[in-house]
C-alpha positions as CSV (number, residue, x, y, z in Angstrom):
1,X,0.0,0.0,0.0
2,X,1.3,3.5,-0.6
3,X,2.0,5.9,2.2
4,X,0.4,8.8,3.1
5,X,1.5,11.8,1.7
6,X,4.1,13.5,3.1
7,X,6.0,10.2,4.1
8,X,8.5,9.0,1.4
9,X,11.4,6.7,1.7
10,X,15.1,7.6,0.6
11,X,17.5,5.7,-0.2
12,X,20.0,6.7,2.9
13,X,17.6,7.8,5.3
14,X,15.3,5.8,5.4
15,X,11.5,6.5,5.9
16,X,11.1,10.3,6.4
17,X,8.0,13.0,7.6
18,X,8.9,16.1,5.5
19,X,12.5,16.8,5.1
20,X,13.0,14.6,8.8
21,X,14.4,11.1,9.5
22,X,12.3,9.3,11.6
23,X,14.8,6.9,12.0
24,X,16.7,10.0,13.8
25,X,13.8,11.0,16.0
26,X,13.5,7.4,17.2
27,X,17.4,7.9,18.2
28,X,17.0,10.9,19.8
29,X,13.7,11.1,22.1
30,X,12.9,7.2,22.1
31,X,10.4,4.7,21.7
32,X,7.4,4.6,21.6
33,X,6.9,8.5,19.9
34,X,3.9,10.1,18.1
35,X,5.1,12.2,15.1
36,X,2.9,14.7,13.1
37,X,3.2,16.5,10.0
38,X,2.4,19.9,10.3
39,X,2.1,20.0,6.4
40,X,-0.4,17.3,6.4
41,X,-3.0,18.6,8.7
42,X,-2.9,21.8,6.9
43,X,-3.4,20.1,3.8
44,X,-6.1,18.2,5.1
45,X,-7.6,21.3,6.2
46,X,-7.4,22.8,3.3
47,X,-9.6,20.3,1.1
48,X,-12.0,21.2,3.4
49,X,-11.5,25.4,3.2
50,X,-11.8,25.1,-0.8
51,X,-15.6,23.3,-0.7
52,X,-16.2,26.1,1.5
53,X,-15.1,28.9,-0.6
54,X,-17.5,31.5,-0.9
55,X,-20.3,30.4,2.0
56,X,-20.5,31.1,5.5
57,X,-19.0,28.3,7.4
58,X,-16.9,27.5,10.9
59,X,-14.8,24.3,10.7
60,X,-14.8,23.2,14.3
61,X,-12.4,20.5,14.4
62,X,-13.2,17.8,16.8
63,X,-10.4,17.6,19.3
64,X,-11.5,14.2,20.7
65,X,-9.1,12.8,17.9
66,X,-5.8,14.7,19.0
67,X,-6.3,16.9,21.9
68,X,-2.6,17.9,21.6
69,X,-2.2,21.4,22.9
70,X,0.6,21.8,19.4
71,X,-2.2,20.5,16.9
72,X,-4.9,22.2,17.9
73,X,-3.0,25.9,18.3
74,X,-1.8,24.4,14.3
75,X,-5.3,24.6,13.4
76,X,-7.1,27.4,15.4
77,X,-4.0,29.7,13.8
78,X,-5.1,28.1,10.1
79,X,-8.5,29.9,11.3
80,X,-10.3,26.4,12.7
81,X,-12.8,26.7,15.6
82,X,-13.2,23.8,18.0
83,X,-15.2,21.0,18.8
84,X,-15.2,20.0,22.5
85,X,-17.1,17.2,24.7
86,X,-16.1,17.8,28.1
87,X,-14.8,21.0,30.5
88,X,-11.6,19.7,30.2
89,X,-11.5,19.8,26.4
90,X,-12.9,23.3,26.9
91,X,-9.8,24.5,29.1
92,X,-7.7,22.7,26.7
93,X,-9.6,25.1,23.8
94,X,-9.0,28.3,25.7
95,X,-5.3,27.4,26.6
96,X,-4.5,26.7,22.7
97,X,-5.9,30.4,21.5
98,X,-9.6,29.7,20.3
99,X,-11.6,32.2,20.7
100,X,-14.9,30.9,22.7
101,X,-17.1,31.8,20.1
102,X,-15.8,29.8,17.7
103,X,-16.4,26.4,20.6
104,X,-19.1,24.0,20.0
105,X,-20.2,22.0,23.1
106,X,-21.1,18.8,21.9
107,X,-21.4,15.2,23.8
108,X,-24.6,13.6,26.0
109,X,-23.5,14.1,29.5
110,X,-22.5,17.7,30.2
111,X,-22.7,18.8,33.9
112,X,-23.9,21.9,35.6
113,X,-20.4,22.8,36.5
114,X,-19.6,22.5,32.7
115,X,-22.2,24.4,31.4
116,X,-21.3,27.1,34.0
117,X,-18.1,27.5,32.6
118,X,-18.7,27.4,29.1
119,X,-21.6,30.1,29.6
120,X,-18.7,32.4,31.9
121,X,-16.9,32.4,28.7
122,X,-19.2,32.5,26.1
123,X,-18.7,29.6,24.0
124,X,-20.8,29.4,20.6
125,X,-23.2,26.9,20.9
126,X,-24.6,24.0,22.6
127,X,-25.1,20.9,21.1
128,X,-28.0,19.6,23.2
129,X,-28.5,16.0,22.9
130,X,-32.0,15.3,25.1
131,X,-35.1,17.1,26.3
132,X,-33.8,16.6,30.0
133,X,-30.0,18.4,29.1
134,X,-32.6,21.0,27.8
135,X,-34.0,21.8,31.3
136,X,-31.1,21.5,32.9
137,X,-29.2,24.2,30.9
138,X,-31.9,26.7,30.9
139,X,-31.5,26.3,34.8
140,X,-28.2,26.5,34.6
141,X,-28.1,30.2,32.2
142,X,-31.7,31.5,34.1
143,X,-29.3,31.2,37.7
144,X,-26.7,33.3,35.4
145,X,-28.6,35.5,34.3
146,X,-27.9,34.5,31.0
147,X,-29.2,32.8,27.4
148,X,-27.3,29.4,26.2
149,X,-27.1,29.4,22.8
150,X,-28.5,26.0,21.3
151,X,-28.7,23.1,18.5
152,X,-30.6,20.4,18.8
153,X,-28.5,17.1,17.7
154,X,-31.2,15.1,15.6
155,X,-30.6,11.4,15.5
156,X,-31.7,10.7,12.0
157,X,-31.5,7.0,11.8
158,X,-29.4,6.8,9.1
159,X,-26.6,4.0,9.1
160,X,-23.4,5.4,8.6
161,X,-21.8,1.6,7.2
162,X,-19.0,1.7,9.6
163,X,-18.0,0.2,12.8
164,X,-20.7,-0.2,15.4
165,X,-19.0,1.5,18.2
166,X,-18.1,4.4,16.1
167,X,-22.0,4.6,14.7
168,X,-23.8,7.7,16.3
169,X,-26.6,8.2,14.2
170,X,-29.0,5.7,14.4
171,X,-31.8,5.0,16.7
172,X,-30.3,2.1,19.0
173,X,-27.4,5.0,20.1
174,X,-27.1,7.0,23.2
175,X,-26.6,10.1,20.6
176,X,-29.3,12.8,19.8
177,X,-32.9,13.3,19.8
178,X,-34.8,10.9,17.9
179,X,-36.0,12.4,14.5
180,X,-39.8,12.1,15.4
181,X,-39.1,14.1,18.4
182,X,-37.2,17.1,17.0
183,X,-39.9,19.1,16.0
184,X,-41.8,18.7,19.8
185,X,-38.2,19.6,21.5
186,X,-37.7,22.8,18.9
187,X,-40.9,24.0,20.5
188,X,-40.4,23.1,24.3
189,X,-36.5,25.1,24.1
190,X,-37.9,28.2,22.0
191,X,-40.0,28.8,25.0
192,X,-37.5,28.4,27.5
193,X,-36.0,31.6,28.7
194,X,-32.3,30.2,29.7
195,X,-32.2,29.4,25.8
196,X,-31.6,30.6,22.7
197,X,-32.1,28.5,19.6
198,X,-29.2,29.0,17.2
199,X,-28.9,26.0,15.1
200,X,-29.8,22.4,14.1
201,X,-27.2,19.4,14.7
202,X,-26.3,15.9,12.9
203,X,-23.8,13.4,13.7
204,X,-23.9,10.1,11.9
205,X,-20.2,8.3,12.6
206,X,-17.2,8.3,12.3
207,X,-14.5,6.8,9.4
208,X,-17.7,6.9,6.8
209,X,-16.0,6.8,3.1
210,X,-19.1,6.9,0.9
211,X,-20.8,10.2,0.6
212,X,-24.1,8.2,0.6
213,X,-24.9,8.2,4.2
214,X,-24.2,12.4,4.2
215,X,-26.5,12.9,1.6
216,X,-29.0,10.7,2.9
217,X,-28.4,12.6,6.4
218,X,-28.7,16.2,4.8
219,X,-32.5,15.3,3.2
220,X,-33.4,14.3,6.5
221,X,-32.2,17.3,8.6
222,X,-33.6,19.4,5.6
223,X,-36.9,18.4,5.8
224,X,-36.7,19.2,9.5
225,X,-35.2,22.6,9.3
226,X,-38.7,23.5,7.2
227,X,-40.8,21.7,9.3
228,X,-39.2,23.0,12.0
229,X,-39.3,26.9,10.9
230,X,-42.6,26.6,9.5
231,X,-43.8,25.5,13.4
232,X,-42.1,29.4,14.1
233,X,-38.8,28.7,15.6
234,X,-35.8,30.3,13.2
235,X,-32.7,28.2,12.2
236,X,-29.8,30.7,11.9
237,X,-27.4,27.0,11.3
238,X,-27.0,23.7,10.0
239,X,-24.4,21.7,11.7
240,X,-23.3,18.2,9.6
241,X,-21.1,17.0,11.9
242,X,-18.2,15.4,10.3
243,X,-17.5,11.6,10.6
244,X,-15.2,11.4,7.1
245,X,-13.1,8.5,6.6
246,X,-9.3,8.0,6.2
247,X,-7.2,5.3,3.9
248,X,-6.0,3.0,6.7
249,X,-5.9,-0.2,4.6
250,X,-6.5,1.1,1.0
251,X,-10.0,3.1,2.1
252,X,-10.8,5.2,-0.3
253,X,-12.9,7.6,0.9
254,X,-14.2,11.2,-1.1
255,X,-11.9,14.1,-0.6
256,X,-13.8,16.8,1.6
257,X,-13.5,18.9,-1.5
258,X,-15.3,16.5,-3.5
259,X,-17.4,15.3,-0.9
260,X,-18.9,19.2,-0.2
261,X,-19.2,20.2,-3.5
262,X,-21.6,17.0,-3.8
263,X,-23.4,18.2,-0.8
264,X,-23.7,22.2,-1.3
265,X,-25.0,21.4,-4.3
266,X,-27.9,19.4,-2.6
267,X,-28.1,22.6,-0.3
268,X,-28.6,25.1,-3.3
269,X,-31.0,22.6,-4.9
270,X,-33.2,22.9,-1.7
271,X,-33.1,26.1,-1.6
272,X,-30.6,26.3,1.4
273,X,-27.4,27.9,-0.4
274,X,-27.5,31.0,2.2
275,X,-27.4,29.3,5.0
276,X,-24.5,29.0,7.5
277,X,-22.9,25.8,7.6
278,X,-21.0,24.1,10.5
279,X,-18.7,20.9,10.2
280,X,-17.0,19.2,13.1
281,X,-13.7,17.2,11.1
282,X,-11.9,15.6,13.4
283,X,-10.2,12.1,12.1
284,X,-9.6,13.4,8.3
285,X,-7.4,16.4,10.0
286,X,-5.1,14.3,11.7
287,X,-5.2,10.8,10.9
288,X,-3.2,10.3,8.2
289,X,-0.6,13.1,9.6
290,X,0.5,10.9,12.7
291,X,2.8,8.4,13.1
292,X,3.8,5.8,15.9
293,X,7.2,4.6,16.3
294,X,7.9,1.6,18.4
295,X,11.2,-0.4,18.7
296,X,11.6,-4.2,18.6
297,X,12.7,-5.8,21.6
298,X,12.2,-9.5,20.8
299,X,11.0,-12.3,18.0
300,X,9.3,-15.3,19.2
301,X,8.9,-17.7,16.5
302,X,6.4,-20.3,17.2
303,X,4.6,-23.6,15.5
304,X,1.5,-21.4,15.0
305,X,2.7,-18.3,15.3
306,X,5.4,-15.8,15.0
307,X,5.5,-12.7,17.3
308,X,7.2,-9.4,17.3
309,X,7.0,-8.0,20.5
310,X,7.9,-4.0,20.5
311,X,7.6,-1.3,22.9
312,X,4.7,0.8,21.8
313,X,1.4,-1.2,23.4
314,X,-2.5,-1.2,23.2
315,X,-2.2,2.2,26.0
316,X,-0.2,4.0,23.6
317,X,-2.4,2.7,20.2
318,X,-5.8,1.7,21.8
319,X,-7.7,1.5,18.5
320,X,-6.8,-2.3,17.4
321,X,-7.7,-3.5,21.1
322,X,-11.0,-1.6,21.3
323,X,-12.1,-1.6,17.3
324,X,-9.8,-4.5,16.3
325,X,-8.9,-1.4,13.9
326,X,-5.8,-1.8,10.9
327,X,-2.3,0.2,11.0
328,X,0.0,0.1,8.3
329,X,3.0,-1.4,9.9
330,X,6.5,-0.5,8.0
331,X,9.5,-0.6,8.8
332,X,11.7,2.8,9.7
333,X,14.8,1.1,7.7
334,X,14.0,-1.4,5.4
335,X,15.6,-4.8,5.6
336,X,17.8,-6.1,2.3
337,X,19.8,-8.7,4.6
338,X,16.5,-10.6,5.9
339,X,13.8,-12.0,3.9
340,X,10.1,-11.1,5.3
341,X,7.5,-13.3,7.1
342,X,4.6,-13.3,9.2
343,X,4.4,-12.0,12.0
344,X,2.3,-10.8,14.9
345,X,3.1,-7.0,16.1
346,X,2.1,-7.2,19.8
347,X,3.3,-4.8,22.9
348,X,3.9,-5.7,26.2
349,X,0.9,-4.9,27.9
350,X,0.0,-8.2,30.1
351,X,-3.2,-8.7,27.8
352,X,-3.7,-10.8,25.1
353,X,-5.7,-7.9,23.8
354,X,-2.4,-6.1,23.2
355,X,-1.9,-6.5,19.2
356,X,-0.8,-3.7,16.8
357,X,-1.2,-5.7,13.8
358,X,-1.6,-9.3,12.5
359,X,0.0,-11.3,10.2
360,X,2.1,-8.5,8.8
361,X,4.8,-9.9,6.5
362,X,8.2,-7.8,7.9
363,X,11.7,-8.1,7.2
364,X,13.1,-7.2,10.7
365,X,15.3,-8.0,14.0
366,X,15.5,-7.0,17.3
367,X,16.5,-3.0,18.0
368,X,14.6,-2.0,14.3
369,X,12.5,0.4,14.7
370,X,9.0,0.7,12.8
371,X,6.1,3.0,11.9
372,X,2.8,2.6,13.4
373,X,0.8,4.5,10.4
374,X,-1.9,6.5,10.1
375,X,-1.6,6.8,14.1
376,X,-2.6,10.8,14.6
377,X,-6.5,10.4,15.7
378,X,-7.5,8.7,18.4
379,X,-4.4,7.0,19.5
380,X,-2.8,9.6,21.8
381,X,-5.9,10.9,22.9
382,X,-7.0,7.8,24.0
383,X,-4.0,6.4,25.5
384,X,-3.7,5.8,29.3
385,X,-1.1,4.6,32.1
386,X,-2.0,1.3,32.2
387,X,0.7,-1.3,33.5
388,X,1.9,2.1,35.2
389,X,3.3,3.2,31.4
390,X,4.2,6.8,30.7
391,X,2.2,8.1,27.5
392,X,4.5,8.3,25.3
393,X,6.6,11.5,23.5
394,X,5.5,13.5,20.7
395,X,7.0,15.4,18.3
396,X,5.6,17.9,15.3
397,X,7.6,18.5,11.8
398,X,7.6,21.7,10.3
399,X,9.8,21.3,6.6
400,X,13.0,20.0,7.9
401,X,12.8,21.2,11.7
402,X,10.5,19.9,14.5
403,X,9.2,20.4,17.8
404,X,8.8,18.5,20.9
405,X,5.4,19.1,21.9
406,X,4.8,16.8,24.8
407,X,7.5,15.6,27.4
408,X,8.0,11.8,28.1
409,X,5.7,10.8,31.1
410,X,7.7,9.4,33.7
411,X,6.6,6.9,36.6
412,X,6.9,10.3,38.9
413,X,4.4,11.9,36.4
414,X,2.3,9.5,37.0
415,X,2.0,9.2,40.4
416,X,2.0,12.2,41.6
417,X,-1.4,13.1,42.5
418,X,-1.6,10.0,44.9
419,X,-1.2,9.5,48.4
420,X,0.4,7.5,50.5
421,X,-1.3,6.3,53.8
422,X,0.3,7.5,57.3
423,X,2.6,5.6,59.0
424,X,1.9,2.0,60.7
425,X,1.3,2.3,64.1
């Protein structure tokens, strides 16, 4: 399979991110360590800045997939707003230079204390996701003194093709307000008066790579939004979520050019052309910018199997363990004095849940280092300290220079909240 862009091999250097050698990163800061391409998530963004050329849009990108404080200051200063689903992803927002107007509050569980804070700062909107988060915020912004601006995520039923624990959008999940509700929930928040009703949301999945299920999606939220202002209540925004795929094994999903020029056009046929669109990218920023790169620290051959046990594990790269999810797997310097075979990428995580890859046909010894691709969303993010493992180091290319954005966690790191009980009497 080819790489992503932005990755190349030469003949000296090896495998390289830009004008750097990974294989000189892996030297120099260790194993495991995330690398990013700054080039790439700009490039990524900016498929999605030409569809939108000429209409009134906010690209919040969905910082659930890479909450690094580095990528999302690259994207805020490339003019991105944010996504967020919790208070800490708002402080996280506000720390990289967002302005809180450009925040959308998304996710089903918010808490009072939450909402407090993103009212004190004046976030954009809320993405409300039931009749009883409703009620609560309008409590919440009455005791302020204050209106919460709102959308309404629909639940449109609509099956996104992908993974069933990355499907939002139809009726068996927690997400949104089921589509023959919507019109009875518009009514009961425009006459709430903690609440301001802003917008109407959808949110279908994630890693979708047909543009069927968006289009499908955008007729249903469509003939909402004129049910819905025809009861009386205004909708000054359409928010589509985002959801868009990335190759991981030969995917080939639309480019968000492509894919939005497909669905403006839908928009102008309807007769909503003027109307202010928001999209919440999150995966298709990053993804394919990222890269994990672990160190192998023994081969087991067996009669079954043959395993290659490195140092990068299912807390660093969650995704495989919880989605049984494919990485490219390459190595960092390829191999002309061993002939490839089988083997089984696995970490060192006491689980037998701990795989990077399967059956991945490698040249390689112990002490090569390889590339964990595709590795920017939804890896770091979701990594954790389990087996008391520091997260792991990451760095961010710019041309032929590069930043350390995040420090090695140490054991000391870790710990350091806890407490130790008092002495033994």
């Amino acid at each position: 399979m080819p790489l992503p862009p932005f990755f190349d091999y030469q003949k000296e250097r090896g495998l390289m991110i830009e004008g750097v050698s990974l294989q000189q990163l892996a030297q120099k800061h260790g194993t495991p360590l995330f690398v990013y391409s700054k080039a790439a998530v700009l490039a990524a963004l900016a498929a999605y800045q030409k569809g939108f050329a000429g209409r009134e849009h906010l690209i919040c990108y969905a910082m659930k997939a890479n909450s690094t404080l580095a990528i999302l200051q690259t994207l805020v200063r490339a003019g991105c707003g944010l996504d967020i689903v919790s208070g800490g992803e708002l402080e996280r927002a506000l720390s990289a230079g967002v302005a809180p107007t450009r925040v959308i509050f998304s996710g089903v569980g918010k808490t009072r204390s939450e909402m407090r804070r993103a009212l004190e700062v004046g976030i954009g909107c809320f993405n409300v996701e039931s009749r009883a988060e409703l009620d609560v915020l309008n409590e919440v912004a009455m005791g302020m003194g204050l209106q919460a601006p709102v959308s309404i995520r629909v639940n449109p039923n609509v099956d996104a093709k992908t993974h069933p624990y990355i499907s939002t959008g139809l009726k068996d999940n927690k997400f949104g307000i089921a589509h023959e509700e919507v019109l009875d929930t518009y009514a009961h928040a425009a006459a709430c008066k903690g609440l301001r009703v802003v917008g109407i949301d959808c949110h279908i999945g994630s890693q979708i790579t047909s543009a069927e299920p968006y289009l499908d999606a955008m007729d249903r939220i469509l003939d909402l939004v004129e049910a819905i202002e025809l009861a009386g209540v205004p909708i000054a925004h359409i928010d589509f979520g985002g959801g868009l795929g990335i190759d991981y094994a030969g995917d080939t999903p639309p480019q968000a050019d492509a894919l939005w020029a497909r669905l403006l056009q839908k928009l102008d046929t309807r007769g909503f052309g003027q109307r202010k669109i928001l999209i919440e990218p999150g995966r298709s920023l990053v993804g394919n910018a990222g890269v994990c790169l672990t160190e192998v620290l023994y081969l087991k051959p067996g009669e079954h199997k043959h395993f290659c046990i490195v140092d990068a594990a299912m807390n660093d790269l969650p995704r495989p363990a919880m989605y049984q999810a494919f990485h490219q797997i390459v190595p960092v310097q390829p191999r002309l004095d061993a002939s490839a075979q089988a083997w089984d990428v696995v970490g060192p995580v006491c689980e037998s849940g701990d795989w990077l890859g399967r059956d991945r046909e490698l040249a390689v010894q112990a002490g090569d280092c390889l590339a964990v691709l595709s590795a920017g969303a939804y890896c770091m993010s979701m990594a954790s300290n389990y087996n008391t493992r520091g997260r792991a180091a990451e760095v961010l290319v710019d041309g032929e220079t590069y930043t350390v954005i995040r420090a090695r966690e140490s054991a000391e790191d870790q710990f350091r909240l806890e407490s130790l009980l008092p002495p033994a009497r």
